[in-house]
C-alpha positions as CSV (number, residue, x, y, z in Angstrom):
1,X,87.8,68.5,94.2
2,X,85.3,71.1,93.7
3,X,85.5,75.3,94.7
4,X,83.5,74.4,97.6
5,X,86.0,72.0,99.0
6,X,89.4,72.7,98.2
7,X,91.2,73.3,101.1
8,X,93.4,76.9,101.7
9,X,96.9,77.0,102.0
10,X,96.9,80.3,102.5
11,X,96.0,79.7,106.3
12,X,99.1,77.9,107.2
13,X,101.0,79.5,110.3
14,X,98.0,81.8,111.2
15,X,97.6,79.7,114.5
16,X,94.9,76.7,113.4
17,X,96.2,73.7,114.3
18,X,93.8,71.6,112.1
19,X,93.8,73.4,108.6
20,X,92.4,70.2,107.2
21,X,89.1,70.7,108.5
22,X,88.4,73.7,106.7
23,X,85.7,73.8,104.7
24,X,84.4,76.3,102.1
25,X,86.1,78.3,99.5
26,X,89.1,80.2,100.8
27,X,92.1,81.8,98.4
28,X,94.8,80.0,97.2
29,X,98.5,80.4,97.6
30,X,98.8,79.4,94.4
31,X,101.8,81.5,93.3
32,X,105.4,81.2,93.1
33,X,107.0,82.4,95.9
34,X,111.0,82.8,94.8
35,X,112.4,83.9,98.5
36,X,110.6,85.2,101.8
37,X,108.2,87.7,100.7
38,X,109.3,87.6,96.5
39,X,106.3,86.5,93.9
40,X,105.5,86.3,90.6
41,X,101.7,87.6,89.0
42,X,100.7,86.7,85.5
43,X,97.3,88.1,84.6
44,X,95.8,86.1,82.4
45,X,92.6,85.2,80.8
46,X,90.6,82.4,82.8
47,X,87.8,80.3,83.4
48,X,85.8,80.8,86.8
49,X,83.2,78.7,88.3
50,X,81.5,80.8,90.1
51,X,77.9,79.8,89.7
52,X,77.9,76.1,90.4
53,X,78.1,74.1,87.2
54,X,79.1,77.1,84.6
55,X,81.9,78.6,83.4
56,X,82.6,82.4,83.4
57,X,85.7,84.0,80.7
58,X,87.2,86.1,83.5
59,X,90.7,87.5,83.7
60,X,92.6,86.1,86.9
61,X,96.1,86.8,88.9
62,X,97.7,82.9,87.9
63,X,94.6,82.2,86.3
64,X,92.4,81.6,89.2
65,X,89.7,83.4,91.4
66,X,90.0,83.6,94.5
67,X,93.0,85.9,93.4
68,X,96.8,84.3,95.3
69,X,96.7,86.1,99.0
70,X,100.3,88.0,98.5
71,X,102.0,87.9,101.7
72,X,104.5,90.6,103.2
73,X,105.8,91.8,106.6
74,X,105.6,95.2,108.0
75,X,109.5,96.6,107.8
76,X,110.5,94.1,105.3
77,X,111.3,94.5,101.5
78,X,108.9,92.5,99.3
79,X,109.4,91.9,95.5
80,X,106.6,91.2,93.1
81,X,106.9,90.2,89.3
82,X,104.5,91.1,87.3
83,X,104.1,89.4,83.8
84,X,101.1,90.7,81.4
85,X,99.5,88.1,79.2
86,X,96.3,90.1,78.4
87,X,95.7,91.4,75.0
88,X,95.8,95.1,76.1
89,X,98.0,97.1,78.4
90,X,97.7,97.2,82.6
91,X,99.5,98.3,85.8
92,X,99.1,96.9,89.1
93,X,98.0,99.4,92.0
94,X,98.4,98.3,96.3
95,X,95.5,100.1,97.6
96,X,96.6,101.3,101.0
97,X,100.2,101.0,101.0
98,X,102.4,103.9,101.8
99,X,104.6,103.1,98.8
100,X,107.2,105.0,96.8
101,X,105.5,106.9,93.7
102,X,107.8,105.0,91.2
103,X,105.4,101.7,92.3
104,X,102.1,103.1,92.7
105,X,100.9,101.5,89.5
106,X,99.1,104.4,87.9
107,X,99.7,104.7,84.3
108,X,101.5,107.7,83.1
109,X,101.3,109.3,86.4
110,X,103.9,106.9,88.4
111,X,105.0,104.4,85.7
112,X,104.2,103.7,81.4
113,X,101.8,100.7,81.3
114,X,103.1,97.3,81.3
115,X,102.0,96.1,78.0
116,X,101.1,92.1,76.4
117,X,103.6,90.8,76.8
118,X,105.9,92.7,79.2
119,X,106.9,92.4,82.5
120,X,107.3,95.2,85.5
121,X,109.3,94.4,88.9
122,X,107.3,96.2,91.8
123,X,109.1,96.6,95.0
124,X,108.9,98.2,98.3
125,X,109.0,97.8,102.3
126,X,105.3,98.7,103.6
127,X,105.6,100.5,106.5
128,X,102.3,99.3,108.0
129,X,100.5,95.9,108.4
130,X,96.9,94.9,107.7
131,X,94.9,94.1,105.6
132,X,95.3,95.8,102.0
133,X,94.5,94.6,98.0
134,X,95.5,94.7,94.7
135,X,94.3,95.4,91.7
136,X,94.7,97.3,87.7
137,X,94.7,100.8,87.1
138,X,94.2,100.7,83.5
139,X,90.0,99.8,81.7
140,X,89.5,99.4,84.9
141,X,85.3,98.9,85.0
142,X,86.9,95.4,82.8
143,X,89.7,94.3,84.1
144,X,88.5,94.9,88.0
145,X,84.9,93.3,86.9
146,X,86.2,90.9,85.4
147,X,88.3,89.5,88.8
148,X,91.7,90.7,88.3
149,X,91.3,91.7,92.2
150,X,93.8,90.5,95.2
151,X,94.4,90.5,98.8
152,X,97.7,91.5,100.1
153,X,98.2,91.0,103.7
154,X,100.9,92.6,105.9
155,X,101.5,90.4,109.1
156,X,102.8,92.6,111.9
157,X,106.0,92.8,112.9
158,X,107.4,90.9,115.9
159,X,106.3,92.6,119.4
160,X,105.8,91.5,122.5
161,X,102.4,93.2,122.9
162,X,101.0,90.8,119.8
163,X,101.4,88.4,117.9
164,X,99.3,87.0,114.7
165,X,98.9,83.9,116.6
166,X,96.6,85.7,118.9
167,X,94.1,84.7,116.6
168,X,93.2,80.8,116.0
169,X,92.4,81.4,112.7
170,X,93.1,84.7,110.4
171,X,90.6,84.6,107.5
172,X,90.8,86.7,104.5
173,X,87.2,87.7,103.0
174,X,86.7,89.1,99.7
175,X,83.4,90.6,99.0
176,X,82.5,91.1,95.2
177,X,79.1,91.2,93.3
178,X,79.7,89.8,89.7
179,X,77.5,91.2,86.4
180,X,76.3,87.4,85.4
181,X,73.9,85.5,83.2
182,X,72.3,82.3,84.4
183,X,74.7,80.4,82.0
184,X,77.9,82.3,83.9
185,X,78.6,84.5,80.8
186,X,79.1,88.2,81.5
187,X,76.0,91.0,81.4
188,X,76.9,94.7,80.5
189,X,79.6,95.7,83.3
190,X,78.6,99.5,83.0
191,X,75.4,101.0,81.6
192,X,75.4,105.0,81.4
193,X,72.3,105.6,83.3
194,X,73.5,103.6,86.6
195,X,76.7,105.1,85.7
196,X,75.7,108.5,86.2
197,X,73.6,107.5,90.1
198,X,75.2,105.0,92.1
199,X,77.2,102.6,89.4
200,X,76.0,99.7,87.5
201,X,75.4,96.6,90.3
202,X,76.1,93.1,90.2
203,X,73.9,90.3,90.3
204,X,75.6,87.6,92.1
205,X,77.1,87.9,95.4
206,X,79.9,86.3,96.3
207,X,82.4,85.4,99.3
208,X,85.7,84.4,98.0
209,X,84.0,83.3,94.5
210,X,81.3,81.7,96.4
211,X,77.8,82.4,97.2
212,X,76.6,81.9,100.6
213,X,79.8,80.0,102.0
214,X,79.9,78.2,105.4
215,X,83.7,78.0,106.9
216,X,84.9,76.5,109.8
217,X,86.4,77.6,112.6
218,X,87.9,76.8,116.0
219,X,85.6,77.1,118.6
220,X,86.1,78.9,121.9
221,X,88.6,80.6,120.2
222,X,89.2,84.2,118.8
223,X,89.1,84.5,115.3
224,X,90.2,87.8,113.3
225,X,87.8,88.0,109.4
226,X,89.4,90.2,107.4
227,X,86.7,91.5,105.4
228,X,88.0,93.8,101.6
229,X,85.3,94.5,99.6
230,X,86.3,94.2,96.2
231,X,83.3,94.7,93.7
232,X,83.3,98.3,91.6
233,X,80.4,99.5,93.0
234,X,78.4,98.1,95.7
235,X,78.3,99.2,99.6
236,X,78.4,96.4,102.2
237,X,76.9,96.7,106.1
238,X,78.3,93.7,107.8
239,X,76.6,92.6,110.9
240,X,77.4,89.9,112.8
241,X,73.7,88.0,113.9
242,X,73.1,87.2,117.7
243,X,76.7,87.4,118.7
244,X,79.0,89.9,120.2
245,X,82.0,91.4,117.7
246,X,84.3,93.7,117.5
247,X,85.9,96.3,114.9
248,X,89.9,96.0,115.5
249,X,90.9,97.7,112.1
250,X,90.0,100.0,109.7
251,X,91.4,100.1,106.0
252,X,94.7,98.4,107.5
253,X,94.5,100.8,110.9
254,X,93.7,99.0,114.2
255,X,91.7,101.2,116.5
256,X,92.8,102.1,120.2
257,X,90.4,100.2,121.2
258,X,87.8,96.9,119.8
259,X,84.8,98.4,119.0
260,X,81.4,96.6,119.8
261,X,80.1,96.1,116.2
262,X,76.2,96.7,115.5
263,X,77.1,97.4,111.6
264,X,79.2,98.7,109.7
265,X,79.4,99.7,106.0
266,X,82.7,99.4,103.7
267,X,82.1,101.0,100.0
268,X,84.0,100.0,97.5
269,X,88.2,99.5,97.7
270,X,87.3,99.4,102.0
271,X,88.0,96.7,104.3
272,X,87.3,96.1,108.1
273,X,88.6,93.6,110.4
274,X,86.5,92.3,112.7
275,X,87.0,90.0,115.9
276,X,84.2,87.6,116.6
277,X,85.0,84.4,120.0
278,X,83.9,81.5,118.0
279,X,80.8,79.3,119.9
280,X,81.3,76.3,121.1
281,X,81.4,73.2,118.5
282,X,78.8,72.7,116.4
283,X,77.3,76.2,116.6
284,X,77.2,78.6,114.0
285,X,77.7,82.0,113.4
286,X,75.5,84.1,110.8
287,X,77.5,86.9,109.1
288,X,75.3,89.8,107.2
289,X,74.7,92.1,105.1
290,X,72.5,94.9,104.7
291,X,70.4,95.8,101.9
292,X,68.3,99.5,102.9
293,X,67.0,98.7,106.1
294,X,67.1,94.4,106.2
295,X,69.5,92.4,106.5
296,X,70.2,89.4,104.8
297,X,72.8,86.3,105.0
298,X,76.2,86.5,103.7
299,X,78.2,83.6,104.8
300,X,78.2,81.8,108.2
301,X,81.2,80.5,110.3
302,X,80.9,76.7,111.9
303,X,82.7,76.3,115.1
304,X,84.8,72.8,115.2
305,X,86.5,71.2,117.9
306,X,90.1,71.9,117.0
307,X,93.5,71.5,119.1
308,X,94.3,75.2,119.6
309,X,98.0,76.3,118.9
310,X,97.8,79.1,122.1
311,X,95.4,79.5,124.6
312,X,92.9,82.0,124.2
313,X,92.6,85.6,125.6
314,X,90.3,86.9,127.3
315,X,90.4,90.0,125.7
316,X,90.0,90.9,122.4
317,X,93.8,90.6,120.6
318,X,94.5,93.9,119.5
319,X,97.1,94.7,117.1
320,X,99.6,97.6,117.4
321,X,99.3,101.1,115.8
322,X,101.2,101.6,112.7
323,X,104.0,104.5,112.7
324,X,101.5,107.4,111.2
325,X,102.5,111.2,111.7
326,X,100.1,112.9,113.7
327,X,98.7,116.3,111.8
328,X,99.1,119.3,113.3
329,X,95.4,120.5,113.1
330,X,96.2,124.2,114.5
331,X,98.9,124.5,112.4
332,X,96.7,122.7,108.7
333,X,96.0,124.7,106.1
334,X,92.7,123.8,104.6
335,X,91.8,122.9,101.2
336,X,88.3,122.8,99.7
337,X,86.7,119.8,97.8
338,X,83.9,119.7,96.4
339,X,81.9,116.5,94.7
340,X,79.1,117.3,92.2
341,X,77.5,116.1,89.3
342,X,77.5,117.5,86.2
343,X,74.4,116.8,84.3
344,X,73.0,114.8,81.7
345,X,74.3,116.8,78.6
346,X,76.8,113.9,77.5
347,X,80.2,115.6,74.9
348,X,81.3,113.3,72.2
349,X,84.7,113.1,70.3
350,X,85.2,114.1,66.8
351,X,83.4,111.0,65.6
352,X,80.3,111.6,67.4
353,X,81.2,109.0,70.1
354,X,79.9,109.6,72.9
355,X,82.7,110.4,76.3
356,X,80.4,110.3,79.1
357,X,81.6,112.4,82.0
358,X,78.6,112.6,84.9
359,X,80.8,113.8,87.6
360,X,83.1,116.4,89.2
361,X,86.1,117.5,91.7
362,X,85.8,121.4,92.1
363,X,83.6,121.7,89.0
364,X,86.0,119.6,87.2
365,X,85.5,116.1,85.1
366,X,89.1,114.3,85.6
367,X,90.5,114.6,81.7
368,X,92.3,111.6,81.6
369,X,95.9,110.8,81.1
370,X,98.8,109.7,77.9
371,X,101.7,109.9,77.3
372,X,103.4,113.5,77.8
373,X,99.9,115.2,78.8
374,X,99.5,115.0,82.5
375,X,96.5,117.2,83.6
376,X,97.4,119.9,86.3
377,X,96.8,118.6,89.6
378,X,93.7,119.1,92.0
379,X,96.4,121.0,94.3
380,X,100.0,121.1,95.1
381,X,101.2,120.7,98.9
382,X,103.9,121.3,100.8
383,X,106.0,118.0,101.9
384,X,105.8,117.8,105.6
385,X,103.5,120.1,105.7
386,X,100.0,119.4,107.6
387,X,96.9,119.7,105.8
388,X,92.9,119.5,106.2
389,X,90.6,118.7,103.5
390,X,87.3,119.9,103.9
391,X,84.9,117.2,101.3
392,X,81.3,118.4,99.9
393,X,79.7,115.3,98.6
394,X,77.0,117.6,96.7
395,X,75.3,114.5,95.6
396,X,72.4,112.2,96.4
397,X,74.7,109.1,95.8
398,X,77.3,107.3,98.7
399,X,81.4,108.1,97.1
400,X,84.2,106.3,98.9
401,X,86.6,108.7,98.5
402,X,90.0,107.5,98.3
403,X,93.6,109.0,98.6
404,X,96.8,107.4,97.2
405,X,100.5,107.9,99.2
406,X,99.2,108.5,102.2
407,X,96.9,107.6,105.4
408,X,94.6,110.0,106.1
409,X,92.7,110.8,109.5
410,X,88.6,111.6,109.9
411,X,88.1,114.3,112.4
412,X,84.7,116.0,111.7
413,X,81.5,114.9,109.3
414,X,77.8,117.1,109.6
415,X,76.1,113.7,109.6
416,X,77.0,111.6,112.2
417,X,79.6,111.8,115.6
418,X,82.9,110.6,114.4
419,X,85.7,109.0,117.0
420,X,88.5,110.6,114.4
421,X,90.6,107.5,113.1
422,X,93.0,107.0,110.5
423,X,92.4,105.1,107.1
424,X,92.9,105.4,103.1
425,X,88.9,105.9,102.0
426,X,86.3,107.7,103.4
427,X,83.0,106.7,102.5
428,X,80.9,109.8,102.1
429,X,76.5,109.5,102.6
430,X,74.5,111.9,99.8
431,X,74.9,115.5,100.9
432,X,77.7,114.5,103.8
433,X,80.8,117.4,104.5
434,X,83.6,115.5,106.2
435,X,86.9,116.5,106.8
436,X,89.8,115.0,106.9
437,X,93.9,115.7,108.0
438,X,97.2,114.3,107.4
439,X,100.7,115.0,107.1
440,X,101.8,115.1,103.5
441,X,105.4,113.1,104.2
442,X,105.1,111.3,101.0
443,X,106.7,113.5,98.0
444,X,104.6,112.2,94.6
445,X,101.5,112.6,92.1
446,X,98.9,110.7,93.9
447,X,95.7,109.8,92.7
448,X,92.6,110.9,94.4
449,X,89.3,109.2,92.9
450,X,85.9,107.8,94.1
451,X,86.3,104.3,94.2
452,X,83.0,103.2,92.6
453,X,84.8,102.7,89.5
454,X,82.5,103.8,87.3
455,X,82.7,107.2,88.8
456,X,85.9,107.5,88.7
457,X,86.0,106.3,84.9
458,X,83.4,109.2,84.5
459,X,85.0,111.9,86.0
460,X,85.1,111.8,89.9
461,X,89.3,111.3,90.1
462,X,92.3,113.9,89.8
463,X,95.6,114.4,91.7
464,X,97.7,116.1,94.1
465,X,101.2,116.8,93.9
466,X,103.7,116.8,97.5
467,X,107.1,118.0,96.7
């Protein structure tokens, strides 16, 4: 069986009654699952094949790619082992998750690295369901580039007003662009120059580990893609070609309402669900992405005659809000950010190596972290307090602009209209001021970093401190 026909597992119980027609290249659930929602994670090194016929050295969560799909439930405690066979040390961050600091996976700042060898118990109850990933927070440009990249998925809790089986099929997409060589060997994952604009792209473009995949669905039935892009760098414009779909969620946060999707772009560390009513069998759906003003294929859907498990809505199934505080925006203070970059004079270390740092919060180049020298934080707040944060982007280049801890909401940009909603990134255009506004409930150091890796690597990250 090859990576464009195993089957996925990790579909069972989403409401397709004829997994074994799938086709295509989905994630496994290929990971030990010791009680309801408790796993165990090795990272490991591993051989991909991601171009057809080659092998690339990767690292992999159980030695694979597509990473295991961790599964949890919103309100319910979830357990995770987490055993490091690399060579060097790591720590395992859930982008999104309102999580105690203790298991936020940032080295130093929330936990010591977990070295070779070692093993770290994560644990928590997520408060909110979507869609959500994981992924290192140590040499990250590597170890992220490399495909130690997951998706965790929160299934909603138990309501009256949905259910997960409102959707015939539930399909997890992860987008990532991978640095390769026609022989599947690894190019330069960073070079200085790109470094220093938008970050060093990939070459190879890939859907779940493979390029171009066709999947099928069930046809005249709703069907919820669960799109996380993955990759360091890149910025993806999904359209959908010739058919009506809709937005449900944001970065784990369903809207009030569907919105009609024409595009929509996800930097790096973002995901989007989007609802699409499959054709009727034998059509297919085109799925896109944008490249400057075209559009080009990404991966197309197939529409199969399959027994459905419920009948279908008419209306788009919407999921429930999750339990976010509301800031009190007459009552915020506001705190200033602003995004620069610093110039081309690159410092070096005592042995004339070079430490390239290209960019900066509040004309500051994020110093880096060890062992009993934590850098000040970018500001201190008040726990339960309600806050604005008014973001510069002072730069020609996109930043999605990410916040540990907690869920933020966007409420004003000088650029385009924004319906304010609720997410964990913010993906800033080149000389874009947005604000956003939250509650700080969440007592911790939380990180605060452009997630084009390479930027953060280079400067763009710091901290703030609730207590």
């Amino acid at each position: 069986m090859n990576r464009r026909q195993f089957l996925s597992a990790s579909l069972a119980g989403a409401g397709v009654a004829s997994i074994a027609s799938l086709t295509g290249c989905m994630p496994k659930l290929s990971i030990e699952q010791r009680g309801e929602f408790q796993y165990q994670l090795r990272l490991q090194e591993a051989q991909f094949e991601l171009i057809p016929g080659t092998q690339t050295p990767g690292l992999g969560f159980n030695g694979v790619y597509p990473s295991p799909i961790i599964r949890a439930k919103q309100g319910k405690p979830v357990v995770i082992e987490v055993i490091n066979e690399l060579s060097e040390p790591t720590t395992i961050h859930w982008h999104g998750i309102r999580i105690d600091i203790a298991m936020d996976g940032v080295p130093f700042l929330s936990q010591k690295p977990i070295m070779p060898g070692e093993t770290f118990r994560y644990e928590f109850i997520p408060p909110d369901a979507g869609t959500f990933w994981y992924h290192p927070h140590m040499n990250s440009v590597v170890q992220l580039g490399k495909g130690l990249v997951g998706l965790l998925l929160v299934e909603e809790a138990d309501s009256e007003q949905f259910s997960p089986d409102d959707y015939a099929a539930d399909l997890p997409l992860m987008l990532k662009n991978w640095h390769l060589n026609d022989d599947g060997s690894f190019k330069p994952l960073t070079i200085p120059r790109y470094a220093a604009r938008m970050g060093t792209p990939g070459n190879y473009e890939t859907v779940n580990g493979v390029n171009k995949p066709s999947l099928s669905v069930p046809a005249n039935a709703w069907i919820r893609l669960r799109f996380a892009n993955v990759d360091n760098t890149l910025v993806y414009k999904l359209r959908v070609k010739n058919r009506p779909a809709y937005i449900v969620s944001i970065d784990a946060n369903p809207l009030a309402e569907p919105k009609p999707l024409e595009s929509h772009s996800i930097g790096a560390g973002m995901r989007v669900d989007i609802a699409i009513k499959a054709p009727s069998p034998g059509e297919e759906v085109i799925i896109e992405n944008g490249k400057g003003r075209l559009f080009f294929e990404l991966m197309r859907l197939k529409a199969e005659d399959w027994p459905l498990k419920k009948p279908t809505a008419a209306e788009v199934p919407m999921p429930m809000p999750n339990p976010l505080s509301e800031p009190k925006l007459d009552q915020a203070e506001i705190k200033h950010f602003v995004f620069e970059w610093e110039g081309a004079v690159t410092p070096a270390d005592k042995m004339g190596k070079a430490k390239h740092a290209f960019w900066t919060i509040n004309r500051r180049a994020w110093e880096g972290m060890k062992p009993g020298n934590i850098p000040a934080p970018l500001a201190k707040l008040e726990l339960g307090k309600s806050y604005i944060f008014d973001l510069k982007n002072n730069t020609p280049h996109m930043h999605p602009i990410h916040m540990h801890g907690v869920m933020f909401k966007v409420i004003k940009s000088n650029k385009k209209k924004i319906e304010p909603f609720f997410t964990d990134t913010v993906l800033m255009e080149k000389n874009e001021r947005v604000q956003i506004a939250f509650v700080a409930d969440n007592p911790g150091r939380w990180m605060y970093h452009c997630h084009v890796i390479e930027h953060m690597k280079t400067g763009l990250m710091g901290y703030i401190e609730i207590a």
